[in-house]
N, C-alpha and C positions, 0 to 999 in steps of 0.2 A: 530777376525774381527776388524779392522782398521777403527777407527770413529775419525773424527770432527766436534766438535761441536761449532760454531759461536754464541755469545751472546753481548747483549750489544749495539744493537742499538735501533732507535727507531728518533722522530720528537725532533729538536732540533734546535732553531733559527739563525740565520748567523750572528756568529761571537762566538755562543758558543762551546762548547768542547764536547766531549764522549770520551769510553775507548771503545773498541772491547775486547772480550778476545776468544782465541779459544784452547777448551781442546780436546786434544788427550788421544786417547786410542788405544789401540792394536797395537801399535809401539815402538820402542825402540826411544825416542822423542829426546834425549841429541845427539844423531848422526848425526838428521838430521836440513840441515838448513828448515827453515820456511817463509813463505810469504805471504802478504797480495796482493790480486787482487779486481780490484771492475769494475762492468758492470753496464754502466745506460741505461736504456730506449732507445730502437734503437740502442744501440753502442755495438763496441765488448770490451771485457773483457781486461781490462790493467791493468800493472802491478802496483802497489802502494811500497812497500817496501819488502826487504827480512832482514833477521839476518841469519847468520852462525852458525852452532851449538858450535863454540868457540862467539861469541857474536860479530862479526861485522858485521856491516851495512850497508845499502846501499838504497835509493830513488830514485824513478822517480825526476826528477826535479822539476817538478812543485808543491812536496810534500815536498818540502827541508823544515825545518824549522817549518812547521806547523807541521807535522806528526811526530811520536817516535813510532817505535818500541823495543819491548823489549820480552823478553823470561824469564822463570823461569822453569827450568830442573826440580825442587824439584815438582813441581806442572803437569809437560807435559802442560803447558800454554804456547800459546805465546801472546801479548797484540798488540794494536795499538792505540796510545795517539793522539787523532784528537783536533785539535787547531783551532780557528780564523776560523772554517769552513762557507762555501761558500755555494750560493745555487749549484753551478755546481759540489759539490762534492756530492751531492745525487743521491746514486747507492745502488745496492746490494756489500757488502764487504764479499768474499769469503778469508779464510783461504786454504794455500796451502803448504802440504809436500812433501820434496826433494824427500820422498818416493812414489810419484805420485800420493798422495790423495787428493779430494778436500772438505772442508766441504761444506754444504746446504747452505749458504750464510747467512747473516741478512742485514734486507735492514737501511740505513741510508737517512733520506730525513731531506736537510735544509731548510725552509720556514719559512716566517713571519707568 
C-alpha cells in the first residue's frame, strides 16, 4: 500500500520559515521524481516545486528563491524549505509522486 505522509506544518508568522517533510512508503521512492502542490481557500491546487529522482529542480516562479526543495533517498523523504513566507502562501501543502500518489496535505497558515 502506497502512503504519504505530509508533516511539518502548522501557524507561523510572515516572514518566518518551516520545513515540510513527506515520507513515502510502499514505493520504490529513488525512481520517482517528487512534488510539492499547495491549495488555498476557494482556489484550485497549483503546483509549487518538483525534484527529479536524479535531484534536479524546478519552481513555480513566484517560489524561486524563497522555497528549496530537496530529497533524501536513504530516508523515502522528500522536504520543502519555506523562507520569507507571506500571508498569501497559506494553503494546504500536498506532497506528490511521479507514481500518481498524493499525500493528505498539511495545512500551512501565515498570520500575525
Amino acid at each position: 500500500q502506497v502512503q504519504l505522509v505530509e508533516s511539518g506544518g502548522g501557524l507561523v508568522q510572515p516572514g518566518g520559515s518551516l520545513r515540510l517533510s513527506c515520507a513515502a512508503s510502499g514505493i520504490i521512492f529513488s525512481r520517482y521524481a517528487m512534488s510539492w502542490y499547495r491549495q488555498a481557500p476557494g482556489k484550485e491546487r497549483q503546483w509549487v516545486a518538483t525534484i527529479s529522482r536524479f535531484g534536479s529542480t524546478s519552481y513555480a516562479d513566484a517560489r524561486k528563491g524563497r522555497f528549496a526543495i530537496s530529497r533524501d533517498n536513504a530516508k523515502n523523504t522528500v522536504y520543502l524549505q519555506m523562507n520569507s513566507l507571506k500571508p498569501e502562501d497559506t494553503a494546504v501543502y500536498y506532497c506528490y509522486s511521479q507514481s500518481d500518489y498524493w499525500g493528505q496535505g498539511t495545512q500551512v497558515t501565515v498570520s500575525s
